[in-house]
N, C-alpha and C positions, 0 to 999 in steps of 0.2 A: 405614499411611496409606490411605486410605478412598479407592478409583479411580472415575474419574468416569464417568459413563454416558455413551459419546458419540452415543448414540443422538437425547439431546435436544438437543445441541448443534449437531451435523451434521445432523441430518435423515433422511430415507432416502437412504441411499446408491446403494444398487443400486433401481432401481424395478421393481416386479415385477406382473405382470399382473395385474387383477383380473379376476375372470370371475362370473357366477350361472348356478346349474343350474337347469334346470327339476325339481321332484319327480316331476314323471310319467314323463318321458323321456330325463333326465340330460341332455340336449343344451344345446348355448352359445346364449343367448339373446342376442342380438344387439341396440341401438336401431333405431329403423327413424327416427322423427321427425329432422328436421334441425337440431331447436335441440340435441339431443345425441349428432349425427354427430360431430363431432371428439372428444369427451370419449369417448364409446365408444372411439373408432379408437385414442383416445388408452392407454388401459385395455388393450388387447386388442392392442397393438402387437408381442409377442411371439408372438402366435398366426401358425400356416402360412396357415388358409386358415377360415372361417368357414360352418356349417351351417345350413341350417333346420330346425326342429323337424320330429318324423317324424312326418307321418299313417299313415294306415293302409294296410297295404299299398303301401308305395313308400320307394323305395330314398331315401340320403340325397342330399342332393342340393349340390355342393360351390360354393360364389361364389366371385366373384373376389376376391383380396385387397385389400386397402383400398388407395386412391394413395396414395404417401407423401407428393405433395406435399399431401395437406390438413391434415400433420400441421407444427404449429409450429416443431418442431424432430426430428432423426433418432431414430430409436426405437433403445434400448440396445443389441438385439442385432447391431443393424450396424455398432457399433463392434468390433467382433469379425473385421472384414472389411476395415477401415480401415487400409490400409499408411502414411498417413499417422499416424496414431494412434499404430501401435507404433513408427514410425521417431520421432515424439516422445518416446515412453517411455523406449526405449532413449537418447535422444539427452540425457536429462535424468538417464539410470541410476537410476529410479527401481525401488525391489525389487517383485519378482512380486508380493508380496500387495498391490498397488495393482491393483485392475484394470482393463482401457480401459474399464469401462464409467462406473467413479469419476471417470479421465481424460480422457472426453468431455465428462462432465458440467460438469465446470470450464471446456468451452469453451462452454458456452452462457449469455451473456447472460439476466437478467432480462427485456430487451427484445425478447429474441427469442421468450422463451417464458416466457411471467407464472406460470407451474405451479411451485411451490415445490422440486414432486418431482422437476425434471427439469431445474431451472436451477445455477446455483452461488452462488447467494443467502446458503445455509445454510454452506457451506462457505468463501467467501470471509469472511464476519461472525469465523467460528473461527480461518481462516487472518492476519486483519488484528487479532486479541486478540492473537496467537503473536508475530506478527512485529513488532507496537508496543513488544511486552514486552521481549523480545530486542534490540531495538535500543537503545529507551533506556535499558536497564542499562547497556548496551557503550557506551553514547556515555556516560553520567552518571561509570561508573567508568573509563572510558579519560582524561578529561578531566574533570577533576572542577570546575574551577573556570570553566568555559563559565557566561555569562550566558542566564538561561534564554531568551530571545529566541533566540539562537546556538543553543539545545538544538533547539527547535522546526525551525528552520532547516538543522540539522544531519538530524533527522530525517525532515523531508522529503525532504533529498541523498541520505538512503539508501532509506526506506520510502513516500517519495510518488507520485504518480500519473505525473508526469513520468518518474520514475525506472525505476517497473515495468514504464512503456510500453517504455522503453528495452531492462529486462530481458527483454518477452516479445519482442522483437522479434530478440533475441541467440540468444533459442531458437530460432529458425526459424518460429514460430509466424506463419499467413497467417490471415488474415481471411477471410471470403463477404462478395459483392456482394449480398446479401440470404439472410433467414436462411428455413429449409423444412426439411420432412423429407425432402426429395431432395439436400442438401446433405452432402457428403462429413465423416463426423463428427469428423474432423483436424482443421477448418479455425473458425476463431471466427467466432461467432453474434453479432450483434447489428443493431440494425436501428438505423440512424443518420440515418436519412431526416427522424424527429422528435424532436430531444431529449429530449421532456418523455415521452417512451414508457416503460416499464418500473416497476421497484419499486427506488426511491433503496436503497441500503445504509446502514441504520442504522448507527452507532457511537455515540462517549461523548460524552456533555457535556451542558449543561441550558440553557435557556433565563431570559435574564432579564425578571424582572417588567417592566421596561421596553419591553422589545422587544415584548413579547406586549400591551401597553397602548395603546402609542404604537409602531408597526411601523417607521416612519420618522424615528425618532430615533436621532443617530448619537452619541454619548456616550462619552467614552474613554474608554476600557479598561485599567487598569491591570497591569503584570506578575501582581501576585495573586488581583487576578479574571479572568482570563484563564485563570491555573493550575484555577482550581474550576468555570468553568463551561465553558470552551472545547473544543474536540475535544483529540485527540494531540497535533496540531499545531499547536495556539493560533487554528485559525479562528473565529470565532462561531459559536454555533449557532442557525439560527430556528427557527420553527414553519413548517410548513405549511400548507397547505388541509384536504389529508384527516387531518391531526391528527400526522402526524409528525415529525423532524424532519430540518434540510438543514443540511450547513454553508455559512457564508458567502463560501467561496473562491472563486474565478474564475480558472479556469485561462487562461494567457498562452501562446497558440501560436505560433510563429516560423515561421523560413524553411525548416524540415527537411524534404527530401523525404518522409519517412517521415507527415509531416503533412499534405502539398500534397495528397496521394491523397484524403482526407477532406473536402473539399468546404470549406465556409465554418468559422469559428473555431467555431461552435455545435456542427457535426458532428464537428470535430475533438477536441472536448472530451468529445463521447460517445467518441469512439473509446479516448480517452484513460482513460478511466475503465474503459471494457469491458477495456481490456488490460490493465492494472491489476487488477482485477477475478479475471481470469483467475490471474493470479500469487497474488493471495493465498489464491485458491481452491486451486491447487495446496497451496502450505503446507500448507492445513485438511486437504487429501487426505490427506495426507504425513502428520500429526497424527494421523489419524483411522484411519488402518489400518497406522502404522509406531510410534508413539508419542511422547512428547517427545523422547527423544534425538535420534534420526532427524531430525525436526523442526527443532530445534536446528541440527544437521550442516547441514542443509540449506541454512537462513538464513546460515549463516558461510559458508557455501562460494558462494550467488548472491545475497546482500544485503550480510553486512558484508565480504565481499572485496572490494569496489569501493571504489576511491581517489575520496577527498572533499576538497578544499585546504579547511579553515576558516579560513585566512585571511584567504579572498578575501573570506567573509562578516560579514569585521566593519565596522563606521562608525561614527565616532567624531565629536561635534559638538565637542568642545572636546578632544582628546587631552592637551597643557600642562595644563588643571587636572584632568582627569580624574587623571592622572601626581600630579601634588602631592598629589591625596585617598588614594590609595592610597599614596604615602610615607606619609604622615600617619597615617595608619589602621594600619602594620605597623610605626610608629617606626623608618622608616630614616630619614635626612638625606635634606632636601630636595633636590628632584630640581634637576643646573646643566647647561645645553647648552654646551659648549667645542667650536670652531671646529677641528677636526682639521688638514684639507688644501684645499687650493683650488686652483682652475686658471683661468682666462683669465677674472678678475672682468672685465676692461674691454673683453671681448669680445661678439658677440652671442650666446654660449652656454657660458656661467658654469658651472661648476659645484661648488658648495660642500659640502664633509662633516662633518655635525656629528652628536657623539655628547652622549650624556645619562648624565653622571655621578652618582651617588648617593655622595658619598665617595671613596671610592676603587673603587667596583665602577661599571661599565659597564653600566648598563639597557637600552642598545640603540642603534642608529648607523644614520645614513641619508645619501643624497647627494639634493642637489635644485638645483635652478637659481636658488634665491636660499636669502637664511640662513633667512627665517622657512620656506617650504615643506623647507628640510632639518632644523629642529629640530622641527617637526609630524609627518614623519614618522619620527624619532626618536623622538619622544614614543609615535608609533603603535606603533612596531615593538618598546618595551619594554612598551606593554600587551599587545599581542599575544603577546609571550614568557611573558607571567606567567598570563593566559587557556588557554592553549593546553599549559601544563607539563599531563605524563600520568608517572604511577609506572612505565609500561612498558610492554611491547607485547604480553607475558604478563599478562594481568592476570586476576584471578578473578572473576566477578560472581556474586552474590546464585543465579543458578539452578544453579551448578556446586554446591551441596551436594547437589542433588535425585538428582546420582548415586551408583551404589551405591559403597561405600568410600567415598565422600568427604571428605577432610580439614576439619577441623571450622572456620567460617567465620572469618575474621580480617577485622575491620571495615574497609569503606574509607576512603580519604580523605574528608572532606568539608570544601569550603573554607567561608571567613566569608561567604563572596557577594560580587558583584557590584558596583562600583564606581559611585555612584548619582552625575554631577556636577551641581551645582544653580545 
């Protein structure tokens, strides 16, 4: 198998100085003009201390170092010095061949520093292919007969932006109150002051002839156009101004302290993204200088080890006929709700149990405070039973052949779909 170059994938990893010699004098020629002060400082960020070119008869002569604070974001080699950095490293047991200067790089924001070579742009794109791919194997083969609405839904509970913020924040991982190059390279970079700052992160999905015709046309969306043009997550995706594209989500911020620090819902959704951001960026790291396995390791141990209830995620408009389409469709006997047990009907707090019989088999049983709210959610709780079956908690998906030895694949389940009621 033919390995992949991650050079084009990730980027420059490590950013390394660039310098020009003079041919006369071999000496670093330095910008003087101020439209290319910072890109110099920027270039030349590794260097001790900077020279003048030598005239004649006279000694060199040595400048001051460049401020750090003119520079966007902290230059590589001070991550090297960052106890907050390595008390990260360590805290995440990440292997030595990662180095802080790879793990800096992932804390800084597109927003904070628009330089490709110096943000986590490249590595979060890598780390957010890794981590989409891994999850919806594990949710598609853990739960095979989830309606794909529930998949999307599911995948967000583990790989979405809410979620990651959650994760970096598990890390230890702090924020700056504004992003520089005198800022401690531990701490995450982004500048939240203007939302629309920075360089969106591209992902998957296409734009419809619609949208891009008429921008303010809202048109429904069906489950299978959704599946071809939509992101990972089933959001929309537009166009742009500068020609790229955005999805159409809109993140919903709450009461969490973890949120109230970030100022209004707008800032709070850049935050939200930068930490996020951050996480996926790690992965790419993890990806890019450990390889798929590791990788892998990784995402099962701080993405799919988190517990998810999908049942709280399901909604049913009609559960009764939904129930009778799926009898009907697997040829069992139509579905009968029978009155189990009761209590204080002539009370003011009733409560009735009613189960949903198929035959002689038990589809599922609920209690409610009158008979129809107890056979509704009887009805719910046997599609929920039948949605939610999983082969087992060992299960193998599609990437476990990729290892060595590997026992040769055995196909998964795939259910008939989704129970459509009309």
């Amino acid at each position: 198998m033919k390995r992949l170059r991650l050079d084009r994938c990730a980027g420059q990893l490590l950013a390394r100085p660039r310098t020009c010699s003079s041919p006369a004098t071999g000496s670093l020629r330095y910008a003087r003009s101020s439209q290319h002060l910072v890109q110099s400082t920027r270039s030349n960020s590794t260097a001790v201390a900077f020279t003048e070119p030598l005239e004649s008869d006279q000694s060199p002569k040595t400048q001051t170092p460049w401020d750090p604070r003119m520079l966007p974001s902290p230059s590589p080699e001070r991550s090297l010095r960052s106890a907050k950095l390595a008390a990260l490293h360590a805290r995440l047991s990440l292997s030595p061949r990662i180095p802080l200067q790879t793990l800096a790089r992932t804390l800084i924001d597109a927003s904070a520093d628009e330089n490709p070579q110096f943000n986590n742009t490249n590595l979060a794109f890598v780390g957010q292919t890794i981590m989409n791919y891994h999850v919806a194997e594990w949710i598609m083969c853990r739960y095979p007969r989830l309606p794909m609405t529930i998949v999307w839904e599911a995948m967000k509970g583990y790989a979405g932006n809410r979620t990651l913020f959650q994760v970096a924040k598990s890390w230890g991982v702090e924020s700056a109150a504004a992003p520089g190059g005198e800022v401690d390279p531990g701490l995450l970079q982004f500048d939240h002051s203007d939302p629309s700052k920075g360089v969106a992160l591209l992902g998957f999905g296409y734009t419809r002839v619609e949208v891009a015709r008429l921008p303010k046309c809202n048109w429904r969306r069906g489950v299978a156009n959704r599946v071809v043009f939509d992101d990972d997550f089933g959001n929309e995706v537009k166009p742009t101004a500068d020609g790229g594209l955005k999805t159409g989500e809109r993140e919903i911020s709450d009461e969490d302290p973890a949120y109230m620090r970030y100022g209004n819902e707008d800032t709070r959704n850049v935050a939200e993204k930068a930490h996020a951001l951050f996480v996926r960026a790690v992965v790419g790291a993890v990806y890019a200088h450990c390889g798929r396995d590791t990788a892998k390791a990784f995402i099962k141990a701080h993405i799919l080890s988190r517990t998810l209830d999908l049942a709280r995620v399901f909604r049913f408009n009609n559960p009764t006929v939904e129930l009778a389409t799926l009898c009907a469709r697997e040829d069992f006997e139509a579905p009968v709700a029978r009155l189990l047990s009761e209590t204080g009907r002539l009370s003011r707090t009733p409560v009735f149990v009613v189960g949903i019989y198929s035959g002689k088999d038990k589809l599922g049983e609920a209690a409610g405070p009158s008979l129809d709210a107890a056979r509704w959610k009887a009805a719910m709780n046997a599609l929920k039973s039948w949605y939610l079956y999983s082969p087992g908690d060992n299960i193998r998906v599609p990437s476990d052949v990729l290892e060595n030895n590997a026992k040769p694949w055995t196909p998964a389940y795939i259910d008939m779909g989704e129970i459509i009621s009309r």
